[in-house]
Legacy VTK file of the C-alpha trace (Angstrom):
# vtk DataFile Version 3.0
C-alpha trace
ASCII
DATASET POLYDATA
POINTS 326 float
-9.218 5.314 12.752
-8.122 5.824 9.100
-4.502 6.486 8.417
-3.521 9.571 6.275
-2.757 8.922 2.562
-0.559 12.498 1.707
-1.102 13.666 -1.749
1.932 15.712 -3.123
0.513 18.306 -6.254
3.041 19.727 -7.735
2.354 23.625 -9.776
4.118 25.114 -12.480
2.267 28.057 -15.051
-0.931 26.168 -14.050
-4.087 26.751 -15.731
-6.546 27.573 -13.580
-9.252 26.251 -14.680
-7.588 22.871 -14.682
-5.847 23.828 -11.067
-9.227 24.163 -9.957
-10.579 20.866 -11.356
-8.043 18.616 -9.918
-8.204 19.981 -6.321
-11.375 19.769 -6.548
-11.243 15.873 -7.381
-8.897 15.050 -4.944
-11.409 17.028 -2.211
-14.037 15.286 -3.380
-12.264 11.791 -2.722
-14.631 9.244 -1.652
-11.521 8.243 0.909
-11.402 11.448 3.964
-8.261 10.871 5.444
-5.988 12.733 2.627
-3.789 15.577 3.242
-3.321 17.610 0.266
0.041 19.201 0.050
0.830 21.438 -2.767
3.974 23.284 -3.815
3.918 26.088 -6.221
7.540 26.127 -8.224
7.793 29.821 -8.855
5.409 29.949 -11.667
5.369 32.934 -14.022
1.743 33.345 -12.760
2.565 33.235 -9.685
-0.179 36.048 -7.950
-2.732 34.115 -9.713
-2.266 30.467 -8.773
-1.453 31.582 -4.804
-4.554 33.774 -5.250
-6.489 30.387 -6.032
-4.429 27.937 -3.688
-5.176 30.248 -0.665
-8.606 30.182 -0.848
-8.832 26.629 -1.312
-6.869 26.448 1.762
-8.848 28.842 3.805
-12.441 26.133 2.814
-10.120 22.844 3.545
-7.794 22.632 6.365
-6.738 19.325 4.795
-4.633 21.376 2.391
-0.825 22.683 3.211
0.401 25.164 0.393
4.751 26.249 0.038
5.519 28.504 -2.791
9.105 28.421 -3.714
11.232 31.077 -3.954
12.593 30.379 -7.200
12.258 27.982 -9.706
13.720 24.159 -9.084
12.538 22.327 -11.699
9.476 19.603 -11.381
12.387 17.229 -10.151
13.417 18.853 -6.854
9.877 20.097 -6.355
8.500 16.623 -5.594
11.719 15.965 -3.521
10.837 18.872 -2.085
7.127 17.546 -1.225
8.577 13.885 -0.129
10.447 15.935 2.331
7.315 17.626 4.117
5.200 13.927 3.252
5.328 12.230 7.335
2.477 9.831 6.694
2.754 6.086 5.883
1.132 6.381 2.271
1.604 8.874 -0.534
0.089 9.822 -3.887
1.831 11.896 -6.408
-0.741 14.213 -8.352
-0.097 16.050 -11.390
-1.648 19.857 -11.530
-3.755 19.298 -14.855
-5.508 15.901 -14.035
-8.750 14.676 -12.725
-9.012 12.190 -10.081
-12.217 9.946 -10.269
-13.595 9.707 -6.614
-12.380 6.251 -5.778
-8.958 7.013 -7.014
-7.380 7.184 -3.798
-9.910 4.243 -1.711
-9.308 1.813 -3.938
-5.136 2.454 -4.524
-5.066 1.901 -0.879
-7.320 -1.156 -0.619
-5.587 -2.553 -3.460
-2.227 -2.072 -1.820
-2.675 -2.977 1.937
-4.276 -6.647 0.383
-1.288 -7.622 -1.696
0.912 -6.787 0.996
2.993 -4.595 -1.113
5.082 -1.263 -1.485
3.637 0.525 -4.665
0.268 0.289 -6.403
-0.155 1.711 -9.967
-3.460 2.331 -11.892
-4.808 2.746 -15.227
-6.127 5.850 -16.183
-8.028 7.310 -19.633
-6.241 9.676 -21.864
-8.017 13.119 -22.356
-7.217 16.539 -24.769
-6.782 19.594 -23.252
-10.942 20.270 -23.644
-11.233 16.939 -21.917
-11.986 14.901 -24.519
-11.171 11.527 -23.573
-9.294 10.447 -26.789
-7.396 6.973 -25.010
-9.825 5.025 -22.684
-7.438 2.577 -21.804
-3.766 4.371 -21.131
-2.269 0.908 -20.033
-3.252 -0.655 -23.520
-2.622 2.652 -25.510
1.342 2.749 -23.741
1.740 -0.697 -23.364
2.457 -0.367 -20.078
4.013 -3.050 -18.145
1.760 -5.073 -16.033
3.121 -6.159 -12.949
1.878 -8.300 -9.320
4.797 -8.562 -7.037
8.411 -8.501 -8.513
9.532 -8.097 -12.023
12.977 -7.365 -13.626
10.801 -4.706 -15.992
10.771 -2.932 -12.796
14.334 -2.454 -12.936
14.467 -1.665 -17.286
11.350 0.496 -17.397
9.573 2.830 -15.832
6.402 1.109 -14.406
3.253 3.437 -14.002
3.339 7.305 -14.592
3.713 9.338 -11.164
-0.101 10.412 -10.844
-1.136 6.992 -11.063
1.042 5.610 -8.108
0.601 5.105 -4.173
3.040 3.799 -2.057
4.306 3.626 1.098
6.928 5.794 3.543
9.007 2.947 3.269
9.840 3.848 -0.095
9.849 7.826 0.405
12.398 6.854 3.216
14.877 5.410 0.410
14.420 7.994 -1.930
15.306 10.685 -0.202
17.539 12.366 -0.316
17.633 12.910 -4.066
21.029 11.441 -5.521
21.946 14.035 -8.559
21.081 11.398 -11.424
17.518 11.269 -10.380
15.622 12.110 -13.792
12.265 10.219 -12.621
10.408 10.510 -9.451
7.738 7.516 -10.396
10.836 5.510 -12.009
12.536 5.697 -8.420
9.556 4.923 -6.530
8.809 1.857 -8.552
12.282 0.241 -8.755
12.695 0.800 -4.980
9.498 -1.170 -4.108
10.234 -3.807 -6.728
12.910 -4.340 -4.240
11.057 -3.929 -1.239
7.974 -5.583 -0.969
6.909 -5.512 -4.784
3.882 -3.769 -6.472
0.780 -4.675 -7.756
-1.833 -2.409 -10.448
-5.328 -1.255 -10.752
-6.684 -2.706 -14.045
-9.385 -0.264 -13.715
-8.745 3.599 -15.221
-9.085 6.024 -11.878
-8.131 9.201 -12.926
-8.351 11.336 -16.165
-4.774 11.950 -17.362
-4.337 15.022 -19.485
-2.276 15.556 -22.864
-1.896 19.175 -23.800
1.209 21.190 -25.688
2.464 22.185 -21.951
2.809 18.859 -20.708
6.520 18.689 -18.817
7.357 14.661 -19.715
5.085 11.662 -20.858
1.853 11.573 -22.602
2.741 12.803 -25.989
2.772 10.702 -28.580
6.296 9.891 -30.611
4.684 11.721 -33.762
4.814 14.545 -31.610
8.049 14.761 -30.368
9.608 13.712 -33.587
8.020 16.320 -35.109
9.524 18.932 -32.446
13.130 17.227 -32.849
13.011 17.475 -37.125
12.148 21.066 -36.554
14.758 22.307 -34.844
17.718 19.564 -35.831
16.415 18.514 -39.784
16.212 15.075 -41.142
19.297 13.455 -41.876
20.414 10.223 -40.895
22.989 12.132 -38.121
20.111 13.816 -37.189
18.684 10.690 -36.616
20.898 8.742 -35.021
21.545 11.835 -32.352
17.542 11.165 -32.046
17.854 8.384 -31.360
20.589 8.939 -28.767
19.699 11.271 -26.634
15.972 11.491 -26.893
15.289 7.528 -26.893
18.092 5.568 -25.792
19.541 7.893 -23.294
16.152 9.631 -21.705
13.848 6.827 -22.138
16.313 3.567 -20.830
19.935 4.853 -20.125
19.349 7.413 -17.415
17.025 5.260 -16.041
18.792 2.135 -15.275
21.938 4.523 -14.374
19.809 5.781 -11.876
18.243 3.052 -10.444
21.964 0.947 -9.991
23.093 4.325 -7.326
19.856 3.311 -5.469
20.169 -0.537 -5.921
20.321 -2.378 -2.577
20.041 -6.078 -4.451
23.643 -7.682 -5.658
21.154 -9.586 -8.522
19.369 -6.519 -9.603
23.351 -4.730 -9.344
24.521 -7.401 -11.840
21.402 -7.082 -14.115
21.764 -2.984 -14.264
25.107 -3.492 -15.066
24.869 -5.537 -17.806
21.586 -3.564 -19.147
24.092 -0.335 -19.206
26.442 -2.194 -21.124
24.040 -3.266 -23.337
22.212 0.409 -24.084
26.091 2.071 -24.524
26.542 -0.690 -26.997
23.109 0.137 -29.104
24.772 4.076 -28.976
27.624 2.831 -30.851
25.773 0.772 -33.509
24.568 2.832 -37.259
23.086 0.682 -38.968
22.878 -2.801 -37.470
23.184 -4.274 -34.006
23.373 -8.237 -33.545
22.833 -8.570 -30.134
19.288 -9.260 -30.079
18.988 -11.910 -27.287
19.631 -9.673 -24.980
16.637 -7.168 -25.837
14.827 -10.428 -24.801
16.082 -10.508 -21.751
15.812 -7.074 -20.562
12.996 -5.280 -21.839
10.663 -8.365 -23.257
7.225 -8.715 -21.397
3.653 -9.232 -21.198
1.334 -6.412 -22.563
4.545 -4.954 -24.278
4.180 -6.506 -28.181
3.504 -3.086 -29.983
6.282 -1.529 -27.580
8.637 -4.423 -28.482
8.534 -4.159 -31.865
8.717 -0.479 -32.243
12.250 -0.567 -29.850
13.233 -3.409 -31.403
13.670 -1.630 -34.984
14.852 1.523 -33.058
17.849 -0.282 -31.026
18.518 -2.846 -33.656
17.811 -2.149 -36.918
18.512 2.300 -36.564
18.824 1.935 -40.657
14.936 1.150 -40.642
13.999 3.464 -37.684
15.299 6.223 -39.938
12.530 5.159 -42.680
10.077 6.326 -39.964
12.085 9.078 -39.041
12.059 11.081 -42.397
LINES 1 327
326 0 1 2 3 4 5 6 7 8 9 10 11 12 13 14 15 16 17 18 19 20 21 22 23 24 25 26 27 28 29 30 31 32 33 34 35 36 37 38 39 40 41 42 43 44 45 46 47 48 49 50 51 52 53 54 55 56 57 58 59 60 61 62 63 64 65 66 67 68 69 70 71 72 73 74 75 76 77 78 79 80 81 82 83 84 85 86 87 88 89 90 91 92 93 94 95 96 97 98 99 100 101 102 103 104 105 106 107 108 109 110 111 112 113 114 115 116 117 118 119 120 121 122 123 124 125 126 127 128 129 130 131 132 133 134 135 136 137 138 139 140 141 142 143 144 145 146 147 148 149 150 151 152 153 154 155 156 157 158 159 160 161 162 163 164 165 166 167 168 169 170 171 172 173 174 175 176 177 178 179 180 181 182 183 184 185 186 187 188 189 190 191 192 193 194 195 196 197 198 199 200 201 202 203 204 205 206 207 208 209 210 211 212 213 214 215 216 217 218 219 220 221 222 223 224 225 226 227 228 229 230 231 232 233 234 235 236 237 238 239 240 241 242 243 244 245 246 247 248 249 250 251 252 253 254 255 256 257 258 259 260 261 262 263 264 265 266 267 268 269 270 271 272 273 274 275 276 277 278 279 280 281 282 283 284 285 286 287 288 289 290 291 292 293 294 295 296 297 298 299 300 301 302 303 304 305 306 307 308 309 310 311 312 313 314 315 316 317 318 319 320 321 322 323 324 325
């Protein structure tokens, strides 16, 4: 008999139409044995979206619907999920995606034959019409390619959540939720780099949409620049606050600060602690910041050149970042 593979969706202001087309391509999975389990986070539209979820239900029995009673923030809502996941693997969906058939067959193949705690896939890019406009989403990120263990495990976040499967073991350690959580996928993918490891999918299996509404990731840094310069100008303190809080802190800070509270490893311990120091240090610097063997060692990798040199100038050389900048 199959085991269960639980897919957590997670709903906020959904648009229908795409509500509609990613249930339907997760109930249209290729792979039976799924339980779909969806909670709604007090959307705006709320009548609406539990108008469409119920029906679905009422055709699929596979499908378990919660609508909270006030909103908790995409954060807490997949804790929330993790809590009502009991089966041995688990998917994390997004509510504005599309799942190709195999998505969820060949995550689990791929996992249960390397042995390992967390399998990530590739995925193509598409607009909010569904153009696909980036066929390959690991080359267009740069994102980290990894087969067992990997210290860019611990200094980046490997694999947006929608593209992940892993296993209870890592649920288990999750939850509950320590306060500094600020990435569900992040979590999952540093606690299986300590577990067993992780392996990826080379081939794209799902559609992964970019739109205005998006919560976090997929938007290009043109875009958010462009958001930041609106509302907080151009100078170079404007900059360097940029730089700050929307890079340094959001993007690597928070993230390794996060992953040390769940850190079970007195090597990986060691390393956070010295990547911390190292990011507080790049907060401090204005113009120039010397210290650039130790980018090397933390955040250097294969399939990461364009990423490299764009946070290279960024942490290092902020004077020339601000060139972009303006």
């Amino acid at each position: 008999m199959k085991e269960t593979v639980d897919i957590l969706l997670a709903t906020y202001n959904t648009n229908p139409i795409y509500l509609k087309e990613q249930i339907d391509s997760i109930l249209n999975q290729t792979y039976k044995e799924i339980k779909l389990i969806i909670s709604d986070d007090y959307s705006e539209t709320s009548s609406q979206i539990k108008e469409i979820l119920e029906e679905y239900q009422k055709r699929d029995n596979r499908i378990i619907i919660f609508f909270q009673e006030k909103n908790i923030g995409y954060i807490k809502n997949f804790e929330f999920l993790l809590q009502k996941s009991k089966s041995n693997y688990i998917m994390f969906s997004d509510h504005d995606d599309i799942w190709y058939e195999n998505k969820v067959e060949v995550s689990l193949k791929k996992l249960k034959e390397k042995n390992v705690d967390l399998v990530y896939c590739n995925a193509k890019q598409i607009d909010e019409n569904g153009k696909v406009i980036h066929e390959n989403y690991f080359k267009y990120k740069n994102v980290p390619l990894i087969n067992n263990k990997s210290h860019l495990a611990i200094s980046r976040c490997i694999g947006i959540g929608c593209s992940q499967i892993f296993t209870k073991e890592v649920k288990e350690r999750m939850l509950p939720f320590k306060e500094n959580v600020m990435a569900h996928d992040w979590l999952a993918a540093f606690i299986a780099n300590e577990n067993k490891g992780i392996a990826y999918v080379e081939e794209p299996l799902l559609q992964y949409r970019l739109h205005n509404s998006n919560v976090f990731g997929g938007r290009s840094l043109a875009q958010n620049l462009a958001k930041w310069k609106e509302k907080n100008g151009k100078s170079y303190g404007s900059y360097l606050k940029y730089r700050k809080e929307k890079v340094i802190d959001m993007a690597y800070l928070d993230g390794a600060k996060m992953c040390i509270s769940y850190s079970k490893d007195e090597k990986n311990k060691q390393f956070l602690e010295n990547l911390i120091k190292y990011y507080e240090k790049l907060e401090q610097s204005k113009y120039i910041n010397f210290h650039f063997i130790k980018y090397f060692k933390f955040l250097a990798g294969k399939n990461l050149l364009k990423k490299m040199v764009k946070e290279f100038v960024i942490f290092h050389f902020p004077i020339l970042g601000y060139l972009v900048y303006k």
